[in-house]
N, C-alpha and C positions, 0 to 999 in steps of 0.2 A: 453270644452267651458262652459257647468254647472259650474263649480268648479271657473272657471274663474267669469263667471258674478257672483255668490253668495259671494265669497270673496272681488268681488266690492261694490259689493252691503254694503257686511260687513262693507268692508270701511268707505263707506258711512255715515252708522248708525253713527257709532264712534266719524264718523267729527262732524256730526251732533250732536249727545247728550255729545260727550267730553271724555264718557265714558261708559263702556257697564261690565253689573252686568248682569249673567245670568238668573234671574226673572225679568229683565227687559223690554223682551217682554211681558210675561203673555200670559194666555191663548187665549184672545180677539183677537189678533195680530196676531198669531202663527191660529188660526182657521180661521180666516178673509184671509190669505196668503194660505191654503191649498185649503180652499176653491174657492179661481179666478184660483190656478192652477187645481183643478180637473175639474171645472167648462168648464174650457179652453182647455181642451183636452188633460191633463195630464196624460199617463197612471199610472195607480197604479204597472204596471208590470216592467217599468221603459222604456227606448227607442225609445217611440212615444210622438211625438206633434210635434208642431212647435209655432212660436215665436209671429204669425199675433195670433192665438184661444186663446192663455195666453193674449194677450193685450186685446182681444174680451171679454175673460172673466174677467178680470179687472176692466175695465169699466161694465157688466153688473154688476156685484157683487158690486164692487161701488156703484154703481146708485142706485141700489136695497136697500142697506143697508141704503144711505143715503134718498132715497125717504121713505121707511118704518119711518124712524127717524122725516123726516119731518109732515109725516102722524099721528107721534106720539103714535105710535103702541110700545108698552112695550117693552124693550129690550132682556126679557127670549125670547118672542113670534117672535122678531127679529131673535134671533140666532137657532130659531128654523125650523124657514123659510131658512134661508140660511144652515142651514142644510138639509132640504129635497132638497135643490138646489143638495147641493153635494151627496147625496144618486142619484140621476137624474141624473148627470152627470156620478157617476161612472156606474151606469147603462147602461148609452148610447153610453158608450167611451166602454165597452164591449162588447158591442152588434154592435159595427159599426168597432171594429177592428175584432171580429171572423168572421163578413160577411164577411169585406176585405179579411183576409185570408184565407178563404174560398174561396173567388172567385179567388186570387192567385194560390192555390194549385190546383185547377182544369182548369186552362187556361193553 
C-alpha cells in the first residue's frame, strides 16, 4: 500500500511540474516530508504508524513551519526547530512502541 500511495503520489508531482529532474526536490522538501512522517508516528524501524498521526503530523509541521515564517523567525533557526521536532519524535515513537511491546510480551 506504501509503494502504491508514493508512486501516486509520484504521479502527482509529475502532472503537476511536467517533469521531474532528480535535484528537483532539494534538500528543503525531502526534510520538510521526513519530518511530518517521523513527527506522525513513523517508525524509523519500518511497520508501525497509521494514516490518521501522518495527517496529524502534517498539519502540525505545517502549521509550525508556516507560523515560525510568519513570525519571521530566520529560516537556518526554522529548520532547526523542526529538527529538534524530529529528534522528539523519533524519541517518543521509541519509547511508546518498547513500552507497547513490552506490555505485549508480558500479558
Amino acid at each position: 500500500l506504501g509503494g502504491v500511495l508514493g508512486g501516486l503520489g509520484g504521479l502527482l508531482w509529475v502532472g503537476r511540474q511536467g517533469a521531474y529532474y532528480p535535484s528537483m526536490l532539494g534538500f528543503n522538501t525531502i526534510f520538510m516530508i521526513f519530518a511530518m512522517a517521523v513527527f506522525g508516528g513513523i517508525s524509523l524501524r519500518g511497520g508501525r504508524g497509521n494514516i490518521e498521526d501522518v495527517v496529524a503530523g502534517i498539519f502540525f509541521i505545517g502549521t509550525l513551519f508556516t507560523g515560525l515564517s510568519f513570525l519571521d523567525v530566520g529560516v537556518y533557526l526554522r529548520y532547526a526547530i523542526v529538527g529538534s521536532f524530529i529528534i522528539a519524535g523519533v524519541i517518543i515513537n521509541s519509547a511508546r512502541f518498547e513500552i507497547r511491546d513490552r506490555l505485549l510480551t508480558s500479558a
